[in-house]
Every structure is written in structure tokens, then in C-alpha cells.
C-alpha positions as CSV (number, residue, x, y, z in Angstrom):
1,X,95.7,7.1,-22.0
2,X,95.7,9.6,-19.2
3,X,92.7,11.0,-20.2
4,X,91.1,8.0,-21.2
5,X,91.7,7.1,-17.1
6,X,90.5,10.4,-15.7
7,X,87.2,10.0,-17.9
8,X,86.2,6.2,-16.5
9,X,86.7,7.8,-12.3
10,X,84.5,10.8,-13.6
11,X,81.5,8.0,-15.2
12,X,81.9,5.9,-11.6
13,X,81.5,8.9,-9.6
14,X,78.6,9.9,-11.3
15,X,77.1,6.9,-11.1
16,X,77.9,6.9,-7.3
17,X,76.0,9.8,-6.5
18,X,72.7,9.1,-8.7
19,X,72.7,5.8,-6.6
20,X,72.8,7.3,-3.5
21,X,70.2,9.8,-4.5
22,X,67.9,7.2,-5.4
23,X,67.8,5.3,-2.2
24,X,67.5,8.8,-0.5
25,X,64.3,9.3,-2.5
26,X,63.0,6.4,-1.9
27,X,63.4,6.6,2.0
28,X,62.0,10.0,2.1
29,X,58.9,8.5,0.1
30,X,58.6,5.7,2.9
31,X,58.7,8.4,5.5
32,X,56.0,10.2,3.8
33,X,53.7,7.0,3.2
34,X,54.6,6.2,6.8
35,X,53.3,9.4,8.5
36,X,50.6,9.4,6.4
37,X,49.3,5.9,7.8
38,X,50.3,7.1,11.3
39,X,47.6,10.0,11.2
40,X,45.4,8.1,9.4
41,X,45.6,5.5,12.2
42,X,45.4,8.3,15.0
43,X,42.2,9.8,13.0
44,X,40.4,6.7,13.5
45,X,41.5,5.7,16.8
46,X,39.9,9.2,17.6
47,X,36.8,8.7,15.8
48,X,36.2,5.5,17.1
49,X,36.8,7.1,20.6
50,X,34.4,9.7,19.8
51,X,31.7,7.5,18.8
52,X,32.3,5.8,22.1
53,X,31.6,8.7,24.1
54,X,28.3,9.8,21.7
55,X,26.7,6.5,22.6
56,X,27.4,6.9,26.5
57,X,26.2,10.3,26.4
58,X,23.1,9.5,24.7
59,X,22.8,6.8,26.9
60,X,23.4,9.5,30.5
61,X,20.6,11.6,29.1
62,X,18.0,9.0,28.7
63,X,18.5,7.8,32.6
64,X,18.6,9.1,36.3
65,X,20.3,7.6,39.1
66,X,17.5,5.8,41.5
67,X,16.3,8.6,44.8
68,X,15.6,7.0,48.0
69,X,12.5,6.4,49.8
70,X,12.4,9.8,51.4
71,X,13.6,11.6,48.2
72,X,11.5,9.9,46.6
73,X,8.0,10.5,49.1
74,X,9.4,14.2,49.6
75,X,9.1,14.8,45.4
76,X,5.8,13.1,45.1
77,X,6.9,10.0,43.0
78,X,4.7,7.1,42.9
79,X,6.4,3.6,41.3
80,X,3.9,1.2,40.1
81,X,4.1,-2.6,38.4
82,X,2.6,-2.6,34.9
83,X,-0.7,-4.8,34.5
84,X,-4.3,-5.0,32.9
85,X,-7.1,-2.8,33.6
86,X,-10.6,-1.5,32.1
87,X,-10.8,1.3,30.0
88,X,-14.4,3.2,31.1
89,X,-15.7,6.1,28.7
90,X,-18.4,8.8,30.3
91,X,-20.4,11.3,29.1
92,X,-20.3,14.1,30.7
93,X,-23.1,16.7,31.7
94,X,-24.0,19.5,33.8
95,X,-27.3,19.7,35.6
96,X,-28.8,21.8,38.0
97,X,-30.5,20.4,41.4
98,X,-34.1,21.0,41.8
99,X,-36.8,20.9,44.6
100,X,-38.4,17.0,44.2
101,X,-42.0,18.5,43.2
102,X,-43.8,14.9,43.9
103,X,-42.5,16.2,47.7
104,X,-43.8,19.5,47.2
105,X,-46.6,21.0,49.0
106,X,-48.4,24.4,47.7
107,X,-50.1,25.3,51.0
108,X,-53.2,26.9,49.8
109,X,-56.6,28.4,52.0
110,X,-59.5,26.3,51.0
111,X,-61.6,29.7,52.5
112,X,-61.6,33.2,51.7
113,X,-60.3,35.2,55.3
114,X,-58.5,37.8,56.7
115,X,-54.5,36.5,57.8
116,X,-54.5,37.2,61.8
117,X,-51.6,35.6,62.8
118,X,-48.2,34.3,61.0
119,X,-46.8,31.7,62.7
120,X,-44.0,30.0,60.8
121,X,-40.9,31.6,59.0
122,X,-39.1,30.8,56.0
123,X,-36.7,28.2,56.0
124,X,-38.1,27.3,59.1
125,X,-38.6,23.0,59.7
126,X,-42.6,22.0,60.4
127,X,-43.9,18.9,61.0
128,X,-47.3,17.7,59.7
129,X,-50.7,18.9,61.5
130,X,-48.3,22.1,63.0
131,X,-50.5,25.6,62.5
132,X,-48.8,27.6,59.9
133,X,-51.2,30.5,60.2
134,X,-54.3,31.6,61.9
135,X,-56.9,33.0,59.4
136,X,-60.7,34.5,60.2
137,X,-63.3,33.7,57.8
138,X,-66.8,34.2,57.1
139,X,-67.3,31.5,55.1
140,X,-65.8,28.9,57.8
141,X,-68.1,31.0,60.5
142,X,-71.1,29.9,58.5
143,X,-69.9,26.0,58.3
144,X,-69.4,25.7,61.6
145,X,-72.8,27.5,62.7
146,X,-74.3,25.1,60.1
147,X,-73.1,22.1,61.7
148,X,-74.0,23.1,65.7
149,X,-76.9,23.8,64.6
150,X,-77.8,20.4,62.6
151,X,-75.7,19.4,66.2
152,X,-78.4,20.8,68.0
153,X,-81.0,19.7,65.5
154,X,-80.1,16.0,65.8
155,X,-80.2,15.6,69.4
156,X,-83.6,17.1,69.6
157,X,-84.8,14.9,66.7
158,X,-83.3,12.0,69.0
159,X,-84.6,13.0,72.2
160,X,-88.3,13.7,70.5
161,X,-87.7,9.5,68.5
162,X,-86.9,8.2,71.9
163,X,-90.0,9.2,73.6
164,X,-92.6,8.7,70.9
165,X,-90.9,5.0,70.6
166,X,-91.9,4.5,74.0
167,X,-95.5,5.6,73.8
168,X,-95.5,3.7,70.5
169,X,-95.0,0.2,72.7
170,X,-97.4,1.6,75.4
171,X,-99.8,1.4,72.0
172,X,-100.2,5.8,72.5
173,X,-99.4,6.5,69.0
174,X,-99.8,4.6,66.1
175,X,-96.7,2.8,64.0
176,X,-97.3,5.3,60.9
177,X,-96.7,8.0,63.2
178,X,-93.5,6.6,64.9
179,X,-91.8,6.0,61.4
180,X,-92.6,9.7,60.4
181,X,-90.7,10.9,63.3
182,X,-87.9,8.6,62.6
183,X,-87.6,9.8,59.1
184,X,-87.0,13.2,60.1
185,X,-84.6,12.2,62.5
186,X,-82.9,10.8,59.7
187,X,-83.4,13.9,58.0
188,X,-81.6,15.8,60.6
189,X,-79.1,13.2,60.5
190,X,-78.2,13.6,56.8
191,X,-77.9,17.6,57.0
192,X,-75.4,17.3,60.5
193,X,-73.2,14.6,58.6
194,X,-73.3,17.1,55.3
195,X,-72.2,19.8,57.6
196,X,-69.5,17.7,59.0
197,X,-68.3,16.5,55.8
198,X,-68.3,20.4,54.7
199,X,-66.0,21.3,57.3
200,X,-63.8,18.0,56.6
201,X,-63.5,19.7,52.9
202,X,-62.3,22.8,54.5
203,X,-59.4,21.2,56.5
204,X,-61.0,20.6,59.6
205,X,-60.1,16.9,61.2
206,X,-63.0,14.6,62.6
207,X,-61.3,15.0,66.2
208,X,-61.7,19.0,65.7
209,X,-65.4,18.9,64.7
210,X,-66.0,16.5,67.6
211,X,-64.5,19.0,69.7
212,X,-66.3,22.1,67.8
213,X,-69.3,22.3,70.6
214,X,-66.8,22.8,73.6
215,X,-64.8,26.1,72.0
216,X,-65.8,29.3,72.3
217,X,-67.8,31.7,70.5
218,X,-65.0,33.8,69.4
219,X,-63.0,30.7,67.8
220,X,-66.0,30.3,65.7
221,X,-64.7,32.6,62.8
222,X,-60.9,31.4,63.0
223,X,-59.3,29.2,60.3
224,X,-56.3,27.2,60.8
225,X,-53.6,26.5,57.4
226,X,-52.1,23.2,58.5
227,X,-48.9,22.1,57.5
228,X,-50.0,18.4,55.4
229,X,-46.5,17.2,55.5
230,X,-43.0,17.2,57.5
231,X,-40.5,19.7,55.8
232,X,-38.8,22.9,55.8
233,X,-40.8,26.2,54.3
234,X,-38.6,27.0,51.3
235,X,-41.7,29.9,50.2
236,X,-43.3,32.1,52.4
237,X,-46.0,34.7,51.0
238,X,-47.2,36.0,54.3
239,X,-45.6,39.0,55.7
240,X,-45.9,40.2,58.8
241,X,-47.0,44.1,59.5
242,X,-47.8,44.8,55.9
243,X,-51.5,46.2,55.4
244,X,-52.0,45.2,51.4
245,X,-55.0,46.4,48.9
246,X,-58.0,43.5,48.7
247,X,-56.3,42.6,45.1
248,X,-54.1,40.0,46.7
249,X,-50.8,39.2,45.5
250,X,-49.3,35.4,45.4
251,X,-46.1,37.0,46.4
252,X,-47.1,39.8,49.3
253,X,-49.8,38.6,51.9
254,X,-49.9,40.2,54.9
255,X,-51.8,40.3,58.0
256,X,-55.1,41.8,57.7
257,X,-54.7,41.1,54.0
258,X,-57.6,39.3,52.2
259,X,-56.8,35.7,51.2
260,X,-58.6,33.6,49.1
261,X,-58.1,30.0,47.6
262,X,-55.7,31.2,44.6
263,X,-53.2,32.3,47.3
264,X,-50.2,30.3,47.9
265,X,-49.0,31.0,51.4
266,X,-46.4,29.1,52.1
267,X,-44.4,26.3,49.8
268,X,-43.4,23.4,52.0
269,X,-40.6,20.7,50.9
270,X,-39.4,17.5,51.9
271,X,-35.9,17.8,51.2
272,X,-34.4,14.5,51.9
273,X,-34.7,14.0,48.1
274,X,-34.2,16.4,45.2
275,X,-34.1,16.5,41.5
276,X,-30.8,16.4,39.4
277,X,-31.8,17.7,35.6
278,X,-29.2,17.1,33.2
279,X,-29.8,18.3,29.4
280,X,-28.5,15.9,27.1
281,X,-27.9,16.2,23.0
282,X,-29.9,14.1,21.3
283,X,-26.1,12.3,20.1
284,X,-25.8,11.4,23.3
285,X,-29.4,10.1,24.3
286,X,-29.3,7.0,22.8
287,X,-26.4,5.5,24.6
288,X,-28.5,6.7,27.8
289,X,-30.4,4.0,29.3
290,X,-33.3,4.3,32.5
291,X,-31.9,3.2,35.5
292,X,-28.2,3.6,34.4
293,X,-25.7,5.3,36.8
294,X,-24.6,8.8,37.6
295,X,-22.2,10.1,39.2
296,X,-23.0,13.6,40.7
297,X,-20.5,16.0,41.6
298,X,-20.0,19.9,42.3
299,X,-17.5,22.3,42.6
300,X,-19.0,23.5,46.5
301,X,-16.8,20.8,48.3
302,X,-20.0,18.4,48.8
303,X,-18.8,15.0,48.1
304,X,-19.0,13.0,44.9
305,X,-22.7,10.8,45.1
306,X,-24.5,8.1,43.0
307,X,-27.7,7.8,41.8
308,X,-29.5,6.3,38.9
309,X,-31.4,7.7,36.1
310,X,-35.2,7.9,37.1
311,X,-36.9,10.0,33.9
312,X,-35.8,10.5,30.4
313,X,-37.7,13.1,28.8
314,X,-39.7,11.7,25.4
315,X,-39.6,15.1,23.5
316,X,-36.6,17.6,22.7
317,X,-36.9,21.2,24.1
318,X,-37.1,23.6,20.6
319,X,-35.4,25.9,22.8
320,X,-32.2,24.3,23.7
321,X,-32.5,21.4,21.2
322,X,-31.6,18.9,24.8
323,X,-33.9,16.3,25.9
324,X,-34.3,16.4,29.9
325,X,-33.0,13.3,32.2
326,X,-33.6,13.2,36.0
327,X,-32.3,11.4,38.5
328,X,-33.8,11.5,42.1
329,X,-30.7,12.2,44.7
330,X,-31.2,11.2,48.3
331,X,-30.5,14.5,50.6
332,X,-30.2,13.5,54.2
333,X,-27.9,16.2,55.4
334,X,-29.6,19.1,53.1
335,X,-26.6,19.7,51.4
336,X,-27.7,19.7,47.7
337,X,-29.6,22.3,47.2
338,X,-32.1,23.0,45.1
339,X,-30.8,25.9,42.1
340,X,-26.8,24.1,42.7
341,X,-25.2,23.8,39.4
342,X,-23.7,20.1,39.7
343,X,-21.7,17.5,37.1
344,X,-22.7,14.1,36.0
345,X,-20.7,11.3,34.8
346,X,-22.4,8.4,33.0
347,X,-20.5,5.4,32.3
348,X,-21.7,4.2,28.4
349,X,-18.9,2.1,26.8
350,X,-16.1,-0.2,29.1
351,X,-13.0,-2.6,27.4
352,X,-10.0,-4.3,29.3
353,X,-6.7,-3.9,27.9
354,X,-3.5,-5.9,28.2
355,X,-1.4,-3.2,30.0
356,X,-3.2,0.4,31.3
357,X,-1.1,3.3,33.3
358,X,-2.4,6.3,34.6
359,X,-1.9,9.6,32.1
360,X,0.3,11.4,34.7
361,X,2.7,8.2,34.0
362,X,3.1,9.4,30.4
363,X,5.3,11.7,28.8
364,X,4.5,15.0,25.9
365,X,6.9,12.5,23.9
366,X,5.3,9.2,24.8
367,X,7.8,8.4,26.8
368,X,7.7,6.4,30.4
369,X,10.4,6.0,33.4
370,X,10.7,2.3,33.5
371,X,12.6,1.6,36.8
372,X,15.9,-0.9,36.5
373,X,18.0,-2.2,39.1
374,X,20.8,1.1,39.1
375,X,17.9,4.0,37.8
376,X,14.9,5.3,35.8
377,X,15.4,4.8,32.5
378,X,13.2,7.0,29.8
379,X,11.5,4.3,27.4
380,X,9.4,5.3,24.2
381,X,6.3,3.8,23.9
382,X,3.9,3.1,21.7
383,X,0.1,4.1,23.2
384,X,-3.4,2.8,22.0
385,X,-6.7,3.7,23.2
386,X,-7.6,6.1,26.4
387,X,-10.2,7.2,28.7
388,X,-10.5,10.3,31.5
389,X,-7.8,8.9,33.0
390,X,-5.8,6.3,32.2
391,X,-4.4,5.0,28.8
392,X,-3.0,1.5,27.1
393,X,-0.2,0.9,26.0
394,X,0.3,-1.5,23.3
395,X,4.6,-1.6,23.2
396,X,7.2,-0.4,25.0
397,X,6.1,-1.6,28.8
398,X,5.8,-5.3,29.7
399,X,3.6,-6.3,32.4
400,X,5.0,-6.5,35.8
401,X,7.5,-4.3,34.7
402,X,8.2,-1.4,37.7
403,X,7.4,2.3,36.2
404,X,7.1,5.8,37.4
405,X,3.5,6.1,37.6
406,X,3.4,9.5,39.1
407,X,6.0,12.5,39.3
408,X,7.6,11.8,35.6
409,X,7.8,15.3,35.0
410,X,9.6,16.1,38.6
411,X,12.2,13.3,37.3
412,X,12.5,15.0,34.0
413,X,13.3,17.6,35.0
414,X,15.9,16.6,37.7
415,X,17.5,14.5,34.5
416,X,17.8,17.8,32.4
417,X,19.5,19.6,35.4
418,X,21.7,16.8,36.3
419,X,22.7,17.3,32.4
420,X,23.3,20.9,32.7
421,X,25.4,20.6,35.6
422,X,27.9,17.7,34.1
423,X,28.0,20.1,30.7
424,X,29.2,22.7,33.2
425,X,31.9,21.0,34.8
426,X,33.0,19.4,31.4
427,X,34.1,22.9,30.3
């Protein structure tokens, strides 16, 4: 019976402790699950934090606080409003001014003579009817003896007409005979006007053969080259002090050298207008049109000029394969001269588009500082057509909208330092 007893406390106590392990178990396993969904929660609430920060980071580096006015005028940063404008496309060529050749003057000897006197320089400004130089010629010796003496001639003829008219009314002499005289006054007449006319063909005015009897002797021989128009002498072929062969050269006439009527002397010019010659590609020719537009310009600090096309060239140099345009560019100040290597500009296709900004305004990433009420914001946009200068933009930039249209790259780069130095102090 005893042992009956001690057997049933031994079975409760047992029992007891299985019990008490079990509820043990099963709080350590709620512990566990409850840790586990502690740094579950804690991973999240970190994530999420993290995300948080990502998007205001990404946020900081797209944008810059706004400068002030002076910052702003001291970096060089322009703010314009979006809007419409006109894309232009040029074509561009490079030409070379030229002497205008319909204001050209070859100053050429009409006489064969010896040069005795140079009396204008190179580059030096003439007007028309100045003496250039002072030649002495056989030939013109002759012409003018030939017409003093027909000169001469003539007012005997006259004198010797006059009095047989009068004896002629007295009844003297008979009609016959008066009108033989007369015709040889008219003779007379005829040969001093062809010598006249002979000197006119040399380059001698009326009022200097009207004034041909009063010189002297000595002047008989002299020949005058006469500049025919205002301008500057931009060749000179006369030298001074330079005793040349006969065999004279267009480049080397001196005094005392032999000129003849082949010789250039002098080159005058009228340079208030030159030439511009561009060579254009024959791709390019036909969207050129006569009297079109072009802007001329140079790298010599002479200021951009307009003129208009003047001569298109119907043939294509075999040479070059280029067809030669021309425009005719006024030259009041004689700045353009002629052998200047210049740039032209002609305007051959225009379109307006919704919203333009200049290129400096755009980004290597297509990318453009809108400006918002706290800073510049970096905004990508989506670009279109272009010209020299300025390109559309078809998304991205409303109109009226306030942009940076110059010094993007100044506030770039004052973004990426401003970066740099709040990655510094975060560590």
C-alpha cells in the first residue's frame, strides 16, 4: 500500500515538471517570434528612412540656391523668359575683296615719249584732270606743229576770202573766182579741224588746243598723262632715277625711259566700292538667288557689313569645281581692302518655332536651369531643330517660363562644388 502511495506522488511530480517545461518552451518561442518582428520592424523603419534621404539627395543635386543680383552680374548669368522665335539657316563662305574693275583706270600713253618728270606716288589720292607725269614726244611735236600750222593756214585763207569778197561786190572779180577761194578756205578749214581732232585723240582738251598758240616753243614736245578719274594710285610703273634699256617693261619705267602705248604707268582706283568674290559649290548655288543678302565679315576688327548679291557666275571653274558670286561692297572709309580674306553669311532657309533659347542656355546632357521661386532647378529637355545659334525646344520648358539663358555651365559647376562640400562635412 505504501508503495502503491509513493508511486502516484512520483507520476504527479513528473507530470508537474513536463508542465512547467512546456509553458517555458512556449514563452521562449514567443520571445523569439517577438524579437524577430522587432528587427524586422526596425529594418524597415530604416529602409523607409533611407529611401527618404535618397530622394532628397537626388533632389539637392539637381538644384542651387538662387545668387543675388550682384552674384549673379559678377558670374556672368543672364535669366531669360521662354518664348517663340525664327530659326535662320546660312551658308557660309569665304571670299576675298577685290579692286571694283568697272572703277578701274589703266592709265596708259596714247604717244610713244621719253618720261621727264614723275609727279604722283603710289597710294597717293588724284583727282581727275591732275598731271600724273610729264612725257616728251615726237609724235605729239608733230600734232601740234600740224595744227599751228593749219592755225596759221586758216587765218590766211580767211584774211585772203575776206578781201576777194569785197572786190567781188565792187564787181573786181568774178563769182567763179570768189567761190574758188572760198573752197580752199574750206580746205584749210577741214585739215586745222583734223589736226585738232588728232590732238583731242591724244588727250589734249579743246581748252588746251585753244591755248596751244600762246605756249612756248619748248612745251611743244611735252606730253601730259592725266589722271581721267578721282582715286588713289594703287600701281605705279614709273620709277624715279632709273635709266632702263628701250625694251620697256610694264613693271619698271623710269625717267628717260622709252614709253609707248603698251605701257601701263600708273593703275588708278576708285575705292569707295570693291568687289567681294565668294566661291560657292555647285550644292549650294541653287539656293543662291541675285540680289539676296550677305553678310560680310573679317577677322581684322572691321565691322560686320551688308550687301547684296550683284553677279553669279554662269560657268563652274574646272579648276576649283566653284562657281564665282560677287557682291559690290560700299567702301567709304577704305577699310576693305582689296586682297582681305573676308566671310559671308547668306540667309537660305527661315521657320518659327514654338519656344527657341540660345545654345549657351543648354546643357552636354540636354539639360536647362529653369528658375523657381527658392532656386535653379536642372530640367531635362527634349530639343528639336537648330540653327548657328539658337535651338527649339519641343518639351521640357513652357513659354514664359524664367530660365538661365547664359552662364549654365558657371551654375553647374557651383552645384557640383556645393555637393562636394556637404559630402565633406557629412563625414
Amino acid at each position: 500500500m505504501r508503495i502503491c502511495s509513493i508511486l502516484i506522488l512520483c507520476l504527479v511530480s513528473l507530470t508537474t515538471v513536463l508542465i512547467t517545461q512546456s509553458d517555458a518552451t512556449e514563452s521562449l518561442f514567443s520571445y523569439i517570434s517577438n524579437v524577430q518582428k522587432g528587427d524586422e520592424h526596425d529594418e524597415h523603419d530604416e529602409h523607409d528612412e533611407h529611401d527618404e534621404h535618397e530622394d532628397e539627395n537626388h533632389e539637392d543635386e539637381n538644384q542651387l540656391k538662387l545668387l543675388s543680383h550682384a552674384e549673379r552680374n559678377e558670374l556672368g548669368i543672364k535669366i531669360s523668359t521662354a518664348k517663340s522665335g525664327v530659326l535662320r539657316n546660312y551658308i557660309t563662305l569665304t571670299g576675298e575683296i577685290a579692286l571694283n574693275e568697272e572703277n578701274l583706270v589703266h592709265l596708259v600713253p596714247r604717244v610713244e615719249g621719253i618720261v621727264l618728270k614723275v609727279k604722283k606716288k603710289l597710294g597717293e589720292r588724284v583727282k581727275k584732270g591732275e598731271v600724273m607725269a610729264i612725257l616728251e614726244s615726237r609724235e605729239v611735236a608733230d600734232a601740234k606743229a600740224e595744227y599751228l600750222a593749219t592755225l596759221e593756214q586758216l587765218a590766211l585763207a580767211q584774211d585772203n576770202y575776206n578781201r576777194n569778197r569785197k572786190l567781188q561786190r565792187r564787181k573786181l572779180i568774178s563769182e567763179l573766182k570768189l567761190f574758188e577761194i572760198k573752197q580752199g578756205l574750206l580746205e584749210v578749214q577741214i585739215r586745222n579741224q583734223s589736226a585738232a581732232r588728232k590732238l583731242n585723240a591724244l588727250g589734249f582738251s579743246d581748252a588746251y588746243v585753244k591755248r596751244l598758240p600762246k605756249q612756248s616753243t619748248a612745251n611743244l614736245t611735252k606730253y601730259q598723262l592725266v589722271a581721267p578719274i578721282n582715286g588713289i594710285v594703287v600701281e605705279k610703273h614709273i620709277t624715279l632715277g632709273e635709266n632702263l634699256s628701250p625694251a620697256v617693261s610694264e613693271f619698271a619705267i623710269s625717267e628717260g625711259t622709252v614709253l609707248n602705248n603698251e605701257s601701263s604707268a600708273y593703275v588708278i582706283a576708285d575705292l569707295r566700292t570693291v568687289w567681294v568674290n565668294f566661291d560657292v559649290y555647285p550644292s549650294d548655288l541653287l539656293q543662291i538667288k541675285k540680289n539676296q543678302t550677305v553678310m560680310i565679315s573679317s577677322n581684322d576688327g572691321i565691322a560686320n557689313t551688308k550687301a547684296s548679291i550683284s553677279y553669279i557666275s554662269p560657268t563652274i571653274d574646272k579648276e576649283t569645281r566653284t562657281a564665282l558670286i560677287r557682291s559690290i561692297l560700299p567702301n567709304p572709309k577704305g577699310q576693305w581692302r582689296a586682297g582681305l580674306f573676308v566671310t559671308g553669311k547668306i540667309q537660305v532657309k527661315s521657320r518659327r518655332a514654338r519656344i527657341v533659347v540660345p545654345k549657351t542656355a543648354l546643357q552636354n546632357d540636354n539639360t536647362i536651369f529653369i528658375v523657381t521661386k527658392d532656386a535653379y532647378v536642372l530640367q531635362p529637355v527634349k530639343v528639336g531643330k537648330s540653327d548657328e545659334f539658337q535651338v527649339e525646344i519641343l518639351s521640357g520648358l513652357k513659354r514664359g517660363q524664367a530660365y538661365i539663358s547664359k552662364g549654365g555651365l558657371i551654375l553647374k559647376a557651383e552645384m557640383q562644388k556645393s555637393l562636394f562640400a556637404e559630402a565633406g562635412h557629412s563625414h
